[in-house]
N, C-alpha and C positions, 0 to 999 in steps of 0.2 A: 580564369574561366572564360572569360570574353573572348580568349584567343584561340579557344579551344579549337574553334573550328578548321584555322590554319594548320596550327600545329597537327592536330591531328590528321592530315593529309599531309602535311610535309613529308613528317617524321617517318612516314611509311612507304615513303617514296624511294628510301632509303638509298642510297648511294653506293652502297657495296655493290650492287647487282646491275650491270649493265654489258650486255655486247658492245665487243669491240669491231664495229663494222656489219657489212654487211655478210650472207652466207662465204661468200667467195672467199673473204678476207679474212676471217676465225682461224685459218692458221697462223695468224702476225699477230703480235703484242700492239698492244694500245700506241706504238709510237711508229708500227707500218711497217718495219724489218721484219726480216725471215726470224721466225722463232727457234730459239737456239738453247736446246733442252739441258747443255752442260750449265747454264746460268740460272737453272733453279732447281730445287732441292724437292723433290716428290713425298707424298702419302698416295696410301694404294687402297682405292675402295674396296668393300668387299659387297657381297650382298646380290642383290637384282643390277648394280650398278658397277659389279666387278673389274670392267673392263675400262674402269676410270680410273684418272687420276689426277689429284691435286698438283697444282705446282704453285710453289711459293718464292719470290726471287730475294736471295738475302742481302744484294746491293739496297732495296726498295721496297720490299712487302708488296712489289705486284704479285694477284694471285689468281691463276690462270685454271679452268679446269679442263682438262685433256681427254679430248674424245677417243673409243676406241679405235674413229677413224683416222686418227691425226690431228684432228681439226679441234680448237680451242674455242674454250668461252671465258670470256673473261670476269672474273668474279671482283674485282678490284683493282685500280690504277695505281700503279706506286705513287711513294713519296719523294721528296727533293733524294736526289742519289746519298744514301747514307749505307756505311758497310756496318754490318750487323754481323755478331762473330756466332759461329755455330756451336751452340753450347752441349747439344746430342741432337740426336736424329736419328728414326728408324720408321719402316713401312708405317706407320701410324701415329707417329708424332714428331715434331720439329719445335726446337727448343732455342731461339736468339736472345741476343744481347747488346745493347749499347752499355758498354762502361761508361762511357763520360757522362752520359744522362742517366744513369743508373736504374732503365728500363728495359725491361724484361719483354721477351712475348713467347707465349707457346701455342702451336697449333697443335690439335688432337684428334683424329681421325677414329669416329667409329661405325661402320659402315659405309652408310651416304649422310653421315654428317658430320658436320666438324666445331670444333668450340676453339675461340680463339680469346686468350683472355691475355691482356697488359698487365703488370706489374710498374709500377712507378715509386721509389722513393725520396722523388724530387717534384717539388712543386714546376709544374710545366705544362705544357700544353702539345700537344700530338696530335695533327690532320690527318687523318686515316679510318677508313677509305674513302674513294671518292671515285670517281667517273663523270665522263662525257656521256649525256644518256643519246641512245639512236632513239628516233623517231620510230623502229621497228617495234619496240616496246609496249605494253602495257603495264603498269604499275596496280599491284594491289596494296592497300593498307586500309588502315583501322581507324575509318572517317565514317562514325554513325554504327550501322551493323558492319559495314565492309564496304571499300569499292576497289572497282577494279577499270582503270581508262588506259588509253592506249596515248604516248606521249606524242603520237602528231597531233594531238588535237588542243590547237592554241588558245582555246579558252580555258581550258587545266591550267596548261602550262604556266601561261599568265598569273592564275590565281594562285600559284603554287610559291611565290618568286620571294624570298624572304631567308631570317633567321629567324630557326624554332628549337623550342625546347623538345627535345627526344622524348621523354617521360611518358608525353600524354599517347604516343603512339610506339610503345618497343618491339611492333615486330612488321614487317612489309615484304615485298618480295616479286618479280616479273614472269610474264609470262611472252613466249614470241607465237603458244599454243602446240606448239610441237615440244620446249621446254620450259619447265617451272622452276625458279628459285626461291628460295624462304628464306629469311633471319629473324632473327630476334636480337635484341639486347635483353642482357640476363640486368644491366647494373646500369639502367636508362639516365644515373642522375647525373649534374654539369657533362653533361652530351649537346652542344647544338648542331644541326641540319643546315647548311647553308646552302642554298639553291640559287645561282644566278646564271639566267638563262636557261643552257641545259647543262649546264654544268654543277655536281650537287659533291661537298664533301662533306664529313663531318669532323667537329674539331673537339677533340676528348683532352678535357680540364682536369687534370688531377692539382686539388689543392691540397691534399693531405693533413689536414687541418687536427685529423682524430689519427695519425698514423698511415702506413702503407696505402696506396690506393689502387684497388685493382678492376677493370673495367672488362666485361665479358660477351662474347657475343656468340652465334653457334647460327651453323648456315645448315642447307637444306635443299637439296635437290634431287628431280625426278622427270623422266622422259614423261608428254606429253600434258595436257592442259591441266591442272590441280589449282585451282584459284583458291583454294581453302586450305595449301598448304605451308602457309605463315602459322594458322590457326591451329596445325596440325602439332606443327614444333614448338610451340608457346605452350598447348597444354601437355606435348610433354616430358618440356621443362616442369611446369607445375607439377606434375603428377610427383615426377624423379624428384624432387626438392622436397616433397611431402607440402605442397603448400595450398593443394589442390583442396578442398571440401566440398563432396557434394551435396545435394540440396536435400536428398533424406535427412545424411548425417547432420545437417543443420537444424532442420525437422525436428531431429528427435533429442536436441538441446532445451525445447522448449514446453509447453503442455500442451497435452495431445490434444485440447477443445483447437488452441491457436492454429495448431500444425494443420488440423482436420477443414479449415475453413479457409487457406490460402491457396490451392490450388481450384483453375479454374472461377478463380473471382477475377470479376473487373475490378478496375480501379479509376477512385473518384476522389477529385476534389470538393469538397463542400464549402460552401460559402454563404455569409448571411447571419451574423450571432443573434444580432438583435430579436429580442421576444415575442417583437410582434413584427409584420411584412406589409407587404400592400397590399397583398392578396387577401389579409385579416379585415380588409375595409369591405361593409359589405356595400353591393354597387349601387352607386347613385346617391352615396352617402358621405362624399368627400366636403361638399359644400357645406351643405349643412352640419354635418363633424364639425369642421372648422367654426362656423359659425357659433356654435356650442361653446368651443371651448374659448373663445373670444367676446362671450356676452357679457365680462363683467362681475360675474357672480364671484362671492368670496371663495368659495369651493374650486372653480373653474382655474381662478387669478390663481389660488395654491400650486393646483393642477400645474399653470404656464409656468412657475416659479421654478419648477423642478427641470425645467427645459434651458436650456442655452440661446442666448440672442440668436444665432441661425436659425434656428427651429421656431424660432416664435415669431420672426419675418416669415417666413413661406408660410404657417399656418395663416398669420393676418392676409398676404395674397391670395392663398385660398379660399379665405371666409368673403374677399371681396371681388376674385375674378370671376370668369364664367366658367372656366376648361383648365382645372390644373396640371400644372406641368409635373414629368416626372420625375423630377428632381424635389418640385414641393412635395408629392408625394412620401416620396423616400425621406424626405425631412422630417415630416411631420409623422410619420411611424419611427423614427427616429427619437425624438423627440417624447413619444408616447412610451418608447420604450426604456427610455430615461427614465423614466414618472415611476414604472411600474415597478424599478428597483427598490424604487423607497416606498408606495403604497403597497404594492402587488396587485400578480392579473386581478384575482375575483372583483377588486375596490374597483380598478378601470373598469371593467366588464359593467358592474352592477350600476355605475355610474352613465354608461351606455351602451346599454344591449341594444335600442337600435339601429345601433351605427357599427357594430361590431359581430362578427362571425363568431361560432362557439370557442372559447378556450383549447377546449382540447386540439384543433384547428390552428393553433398559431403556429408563429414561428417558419423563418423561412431555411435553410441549406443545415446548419447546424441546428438541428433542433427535430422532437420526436415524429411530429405531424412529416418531416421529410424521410424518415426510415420508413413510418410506415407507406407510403408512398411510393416508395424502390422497391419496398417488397413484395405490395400489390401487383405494382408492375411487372413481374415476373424475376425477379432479379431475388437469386436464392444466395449468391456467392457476392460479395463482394470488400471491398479494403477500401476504408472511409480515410483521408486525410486530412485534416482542421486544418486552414493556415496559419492560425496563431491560436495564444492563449487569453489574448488581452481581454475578452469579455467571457471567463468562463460561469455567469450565470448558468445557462442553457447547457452545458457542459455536462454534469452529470447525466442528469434526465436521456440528453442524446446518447453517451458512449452508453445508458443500459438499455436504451430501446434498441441502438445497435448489435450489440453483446445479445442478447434476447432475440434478434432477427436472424442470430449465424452472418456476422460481419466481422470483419478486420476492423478494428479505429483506431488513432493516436494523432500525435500532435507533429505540427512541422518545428523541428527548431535549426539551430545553426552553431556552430563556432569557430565560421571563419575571418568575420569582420567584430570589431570592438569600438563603440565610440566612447567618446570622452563624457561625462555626464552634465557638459553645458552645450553639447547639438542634442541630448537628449530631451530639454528645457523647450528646442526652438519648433519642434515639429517636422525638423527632417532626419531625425531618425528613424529607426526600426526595430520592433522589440525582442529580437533576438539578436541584435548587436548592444544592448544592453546589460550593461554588467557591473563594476565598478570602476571608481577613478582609480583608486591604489593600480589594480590592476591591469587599466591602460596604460599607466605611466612607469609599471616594474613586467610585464610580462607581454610587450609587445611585439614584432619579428624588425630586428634592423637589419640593415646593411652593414658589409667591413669598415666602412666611412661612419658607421655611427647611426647614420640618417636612416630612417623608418619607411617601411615600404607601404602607398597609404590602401586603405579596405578597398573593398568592394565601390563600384560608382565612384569614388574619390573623395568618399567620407572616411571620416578614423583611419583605423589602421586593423593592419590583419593581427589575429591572436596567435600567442606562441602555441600550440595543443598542449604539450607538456605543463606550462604554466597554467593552462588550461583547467586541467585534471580535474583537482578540486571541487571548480566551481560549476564542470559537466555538470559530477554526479548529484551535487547539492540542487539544480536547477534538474536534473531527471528525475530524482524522488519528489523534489516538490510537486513539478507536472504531472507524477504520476497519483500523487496525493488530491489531486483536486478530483481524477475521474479514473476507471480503473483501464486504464488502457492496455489493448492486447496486442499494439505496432509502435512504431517510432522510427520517425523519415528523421536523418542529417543531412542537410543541405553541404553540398560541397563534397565532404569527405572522400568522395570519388571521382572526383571532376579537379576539383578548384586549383591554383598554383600551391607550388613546392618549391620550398625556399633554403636558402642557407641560412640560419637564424644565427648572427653575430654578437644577442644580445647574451650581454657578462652573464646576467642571474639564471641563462635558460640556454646555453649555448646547443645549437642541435645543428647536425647536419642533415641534410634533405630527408636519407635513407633513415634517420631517427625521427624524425615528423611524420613520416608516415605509420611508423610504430607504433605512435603513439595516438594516429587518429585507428591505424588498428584496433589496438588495446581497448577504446573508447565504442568501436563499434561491436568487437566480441565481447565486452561486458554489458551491452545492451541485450546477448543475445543468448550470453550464459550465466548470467548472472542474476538477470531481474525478467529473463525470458521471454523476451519480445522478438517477434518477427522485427526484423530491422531491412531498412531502406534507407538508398542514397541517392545524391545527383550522381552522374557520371558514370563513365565506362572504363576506369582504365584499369587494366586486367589484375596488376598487383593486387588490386583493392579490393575484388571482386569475392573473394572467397570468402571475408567476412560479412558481405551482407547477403541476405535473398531477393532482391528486389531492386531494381537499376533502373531510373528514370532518366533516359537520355538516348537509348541508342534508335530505338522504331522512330521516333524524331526528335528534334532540339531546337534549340533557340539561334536566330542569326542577324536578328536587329540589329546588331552593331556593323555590320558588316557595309549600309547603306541607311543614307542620311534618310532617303525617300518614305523608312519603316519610322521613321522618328517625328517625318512634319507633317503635322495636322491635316493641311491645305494637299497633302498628296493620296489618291486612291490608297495608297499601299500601307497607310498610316496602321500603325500595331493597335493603338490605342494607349489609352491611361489603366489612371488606377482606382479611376471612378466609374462605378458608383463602388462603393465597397462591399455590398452583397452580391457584386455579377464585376465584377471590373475589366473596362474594356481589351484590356491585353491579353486579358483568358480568356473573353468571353465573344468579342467580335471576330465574326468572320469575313477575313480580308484574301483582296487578290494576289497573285504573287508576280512578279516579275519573269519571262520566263527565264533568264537566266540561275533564278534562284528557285526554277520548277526545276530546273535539268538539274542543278548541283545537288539534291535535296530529296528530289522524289523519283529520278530518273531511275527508273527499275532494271534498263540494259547494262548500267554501271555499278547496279547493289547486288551485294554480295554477303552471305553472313556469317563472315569472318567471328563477331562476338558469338554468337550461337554455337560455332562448332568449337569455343574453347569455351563455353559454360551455362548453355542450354542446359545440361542437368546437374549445373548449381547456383543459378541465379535468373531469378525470371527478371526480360528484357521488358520496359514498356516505356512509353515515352514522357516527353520533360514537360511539366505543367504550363510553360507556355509556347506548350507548339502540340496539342492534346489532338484531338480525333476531329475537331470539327473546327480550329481554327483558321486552316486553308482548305475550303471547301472546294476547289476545284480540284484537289488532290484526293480528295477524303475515300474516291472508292480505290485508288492506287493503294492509300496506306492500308486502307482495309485488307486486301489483297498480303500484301508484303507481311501485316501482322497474321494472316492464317499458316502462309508460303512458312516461316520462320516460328511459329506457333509462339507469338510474345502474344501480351496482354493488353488490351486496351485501355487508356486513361484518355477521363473528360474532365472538363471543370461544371461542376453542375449547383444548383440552387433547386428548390421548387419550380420557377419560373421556367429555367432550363428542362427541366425534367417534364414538365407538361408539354413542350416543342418537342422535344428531341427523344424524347421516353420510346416511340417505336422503332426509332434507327440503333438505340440504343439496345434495345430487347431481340432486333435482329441481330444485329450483330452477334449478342450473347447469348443466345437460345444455338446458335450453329458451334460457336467456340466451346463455350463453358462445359459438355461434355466430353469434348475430344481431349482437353487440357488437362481434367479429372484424373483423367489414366496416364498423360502422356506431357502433362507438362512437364515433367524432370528427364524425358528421356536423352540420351546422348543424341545430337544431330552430328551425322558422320557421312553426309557427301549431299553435294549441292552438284546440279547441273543442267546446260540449258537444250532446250530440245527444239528449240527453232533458229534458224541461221540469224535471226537478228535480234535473240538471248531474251525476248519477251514472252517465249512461253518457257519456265522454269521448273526444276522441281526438288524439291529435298526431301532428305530420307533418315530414318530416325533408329537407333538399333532396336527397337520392338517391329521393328519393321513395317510402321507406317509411313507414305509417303503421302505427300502435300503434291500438285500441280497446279501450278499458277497460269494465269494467260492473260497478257497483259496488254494485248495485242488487239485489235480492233477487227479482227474477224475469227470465225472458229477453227478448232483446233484437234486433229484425230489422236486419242492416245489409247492405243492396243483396244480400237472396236470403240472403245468410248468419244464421244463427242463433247469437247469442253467449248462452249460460249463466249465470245468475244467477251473479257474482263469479270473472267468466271475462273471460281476454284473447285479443282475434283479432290477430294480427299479419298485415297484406298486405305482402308482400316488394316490392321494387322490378319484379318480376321478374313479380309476378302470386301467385305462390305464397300460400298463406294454412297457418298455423301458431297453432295454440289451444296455451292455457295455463291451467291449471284448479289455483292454489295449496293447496299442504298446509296443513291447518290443524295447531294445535299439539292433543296428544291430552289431552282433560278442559277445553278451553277451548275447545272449538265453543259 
């Protein structure tokens, strides 16, 4: 998951597709000779692109595409000179063979695109394709929503420079503007991307381990600029495959109260279990509180007794400093709310009402006092997400004052990391890598060597999903037993690594883990009929869930030391206090190298949108939410209308009393347009200013979005759009402006 972000730019960078040279020079092959047509074997377009043709060379698999004018482009470099025998061939297919490696390949022509799929029944390894890329280039792939950068530009390039796994990104494609190429891989697994310099091949692993291995790709091209034409061929692949689902048909798997309440909601994190907050203290009341409950009295002493030595040091600081700190604070509501498990509120209350706000009042992020709260605010719509279950006191009360407001809620869990149950003793674990020892020690994912690949951060180890199964469902009815939940987020499932799993009791190949985190997510969603939610974007995955946290933004802290040390501006934060933790909850600056990678709106593209805008809503990853890079926050705003995805905050009480009007703005301009149109198919993007900051997309109900991202205004057809303003034209005619808040001290 940490590498996501590379990978997911490599892999799209993809290597099939690059000119050879410059215009002059597209009639010569990749090696500078005059092109010499009796040395490759043709397919014959048909279509809008009829006067093409493929050439395939069968010394090498260089594959060249042949303009009506003579002039070529080169779709891939050959391999080391190897003679391939011609097994048939006619206008629309080309069928080779190695005997002695007993690999197969057939190209297949059907109009302007072509499928080219390996056969292998030898464990072996095959680099192909590959290319020298030109600087003339742009590259699109599947990094966030999409981007699209041009490869003179040596700070890409640089960050681009590695071996990645294909998976997290199977389809990418170039543009020179005058033409666009596409691919896909249909069969993304043991595929790596090697990039060094400019130089990219990929080297296709067949280890046959379950039988035959067949590796599939399918290209795609079209005169003039199409930057959503990777996205084009992806979905449909999906459609033809039948693997496609759209977000009705998902809809109406589940009960129609659920189906009826997830369109046009935001989405929140909630945080904060505990019963009672700081906010529950009434003010001017902390000193003396404390003082209270440290007089002495037998009652008072019971009272401390129910608390933990942390909690009872910060009370005693309070009862004797001047100005307490916020952390005694947070202790000592802590502390109190320990007590109240074993007395309950009314005993605390009645023991100090005047030091205490009403009961009905308590409670800070999960808890009733915060739904009504949101709903006051004006927030009709929305999807609640608990990050754990470890305190569900407040649990019920909260899912039915949400249930009862017209909200989404459920729990976050996981099962992609498993620890051993003696790091769960020491306090560095986590309570959804919790499980048991039997089953750390019989269903964990090895390597061919034996050796275990270790979890998440570099604790435990990751779980086999199959092995899995089980103890899902056992640990989903339980959590759904404690509160009646109507969502359920899995961490990972659409994000995280894909492995070989070599272990004896659970043997799986990559394409079988996925299966079976499949299976796991459409039994959430047909079975026990929960809206369901994942990390991650990668397209396989997408059809079983409705809900995608990752692609409007995502997490990149690991990428630099500077997001990790304290002592630096750029510090992300912890994981304290545990009702607001700083890695959700602080807003920090960014580098600008990692403005431009991340937020740069001339290089975003949305590639995920135009393959499943209308069956999975996009919104971003809970630590990189709406306000945690506030000098970006009116860009993302922008980009989430441009793309019609959904917004996620992490919020508390505390939170929501700040940020409650930037948040109501936002969702008073969205929430109706999404209503009607969040499932709609988005079927062409494009930019209307020479330097691709004023954008716009277009939806088949035939609403369009224009974005202006551009620091001065913008004329379109008589309308006047505002420096870093959005025009919405309704299907209907109707036109609707949008002018985002900026965050206050970071304009």
């Amino acid at each position: 998951m940490k590498k996501k972000l590379f990978s997911l730019m490599l892999c799209c960078l993809m290597l099939f597709s690059v000119f050879a040279g410059g215009e002059e020079e597209q009639d010569r092959p990749a090696g500078g000779a005059p092109l010499n047509l009796e040395n490759y074997l043709f397919l014959r377009t048909t279509g809008e692109n009829s006067a093409k043709k493929v050439l395939v060379s069968p010394h090498n698999l260089e594959m060249l595409l042949l303009r009506e004018d003579g002039t070529s482009l080169q779709l891939s470099s050959g391999i080391n000179e190897q003679v391939w025998e011609v097994r048939e061939q006619n206008d629309e297919l080309i069928r080779l063979r190695q005997k002695e490696k007993e690999l197969e390949v057939l190209f297949e022509l059907k109009g302007s695109e072509l499928r080219i799929s390996f056969k292998s029944a030898l464990v072996q390894h095959l680099t192909w394709p590959g290319f020298q890329a030109s600087e003339e280039l742009s590259f699109i792939w599947l990094f966030g929503n999409g981007r699209i950068v041009p490869l003179a530009d040596e700070e890409w390039t640089e960050y681009l420079q590695g071996n990645h796994e294909l998976y997290e990104s199977p389809l990418w494609g170039f543009t020179t503007g005058k033409e666009t190429i596409a691919w896909i891989c249909e069969t993304p697994f043991r595929n790596n991307l090697l990039i060094d310099d400019h130089n990219f091949t990929i080297e296709q692993q067949y280890l046959n381990r379950f039988g035959e291995e067949e590796k599939v790709f399918r290209l795609a091209w079209t005169d003039g600029s199409d930057p959503l034409l990777p996205a084009r061929l992806y979905r449909s692949y999906l459609l033809e495959s039948g693997q496609f689902i759209s977000g009705e048909e998902k809809l109406s798997q589940i009960p129609q109260e659920g189906a009826e309440r997830l369109l046009g909601s935001a989405q929140f994190y909630i945080w904060g279990y505990d019963e009672l907050s700081t906010r529950d203290i009434k003010p001017d009341s902390w000193k003396p509180f404390a003082k209270a409950l440290t007089d002495g009295s037998e009652q008072h002493k019971a009272l401390l007794n129910l608390m933990d030595h942390d909690t009872k040091s910060n009370i005693t600081e309070i009862a004797a400093g001047e100005w307490p700190s916020a952390y005694a604070k947070s202790q000592m509501t802590r502390g109190l709310s320990q007590a109240i498990r074993t007395i309950g509120a009314d005993t605390l209350y009645d023991m100090f009402p005047q030091y205490l706000k009403p009961i009905e009042t308590w409670g800070q992020g999960v808890s009733p006092s915060f739904i009504h709260e949101l709903k006051n605010l004006g927030i009709e719509r929305a999807r609640l997400t608990v990050e754990g279950l470890h305190n569900p006191w407040n649990l019920p009360a909260t899912v039915a004052a949400a249930t009862e407001a017209g909200y989404l809620i459920g729990p976050y869990d996981s099962y992609h990391s498993i620890h051993p149950e003696a790091l769960g003793e020491t306090g560095e674990s986590w309570e959804t890598a919790q499980f048991n020892q039997e089953l750390f020690e019989t269903g964990t994912i090895q390597r061919a060597d034996g050796s275990y690949y270790q979890g998440f951060a570099g604790k435990g180890r990751y779980l086999n999903p199959k092995a899995a199964w089980q103890v899902f469902r056992e640990r989903v009815n339980g959590n759904l037993g404690i509160a009646d939940f109507n969502f359920y987020f899995i961490d990972c499932d659409a994000a995280g690594e894909i492995y070989e799993d070599y272990n004896t009791n659970f043997p799986l190949s990559s394409e079988e883990a996925v299966d079976f985190r499949k299976t796991r997510l459409r039994w959430l969603r047909q079975d026990r009929g929960l809206i369901v939610g994942s990390e991650g974007t990668n397209p396989f995955m997408l059809p079983e869930i409705i809900i995608a946290e990752w692609g409007l933004s995502q997490p990149f802290s690991w990428e630099s030391a500077e997001f990790n040390d304290r002592n630096s501006e750029y510090y992300i934060g912890g994981f304290w206090p545990p009702d607001a933790p700083a890695i959700n909850f602080l807003g920090v600056p960014l580098p600008e190298v990692f403005k431009r990678r991340y937020f740069d709106a001339a290089s975003r593209i949305p590639l995920l949108e135009a393959i499943h805008h209308d069956s999975v809503l996009v919104t971003n990853h809970w630590g990189a939410d709406m306000f945690k890079f506030p000098e970006v926050t009116k860009e993302l705003q922008l980009t989430q209308m441009l793309y019609l995805d959904v917004p996620l905050y992490n919020v508390n009480r505390d939170r929501l009393a700040e940020k409650g009007d930037s948040i109501l703005h936002n969702y008073e301009f969205f929430s109706p347009i999404h209503r009607e149109h969040g499932f709609d198919q988005l079927t062409d993007f494009s930019w209307l200013s020479d330097d691709k900051l004023v954008q716009m997309t277009e939806f088949d109900s035939g609403l369009r979005m224009i974005a202006n991202f551009s620091d001065r205004k913008f004329e379109y057809q008589g309308e006047t759009i505002q420096a870093m303003s959005l025009l919405t034209v309704m299907p209907d005619g109707e036109l609707r402006y949008f002018v985002p808040l900026s965050e206050p001290g970071w304009d």
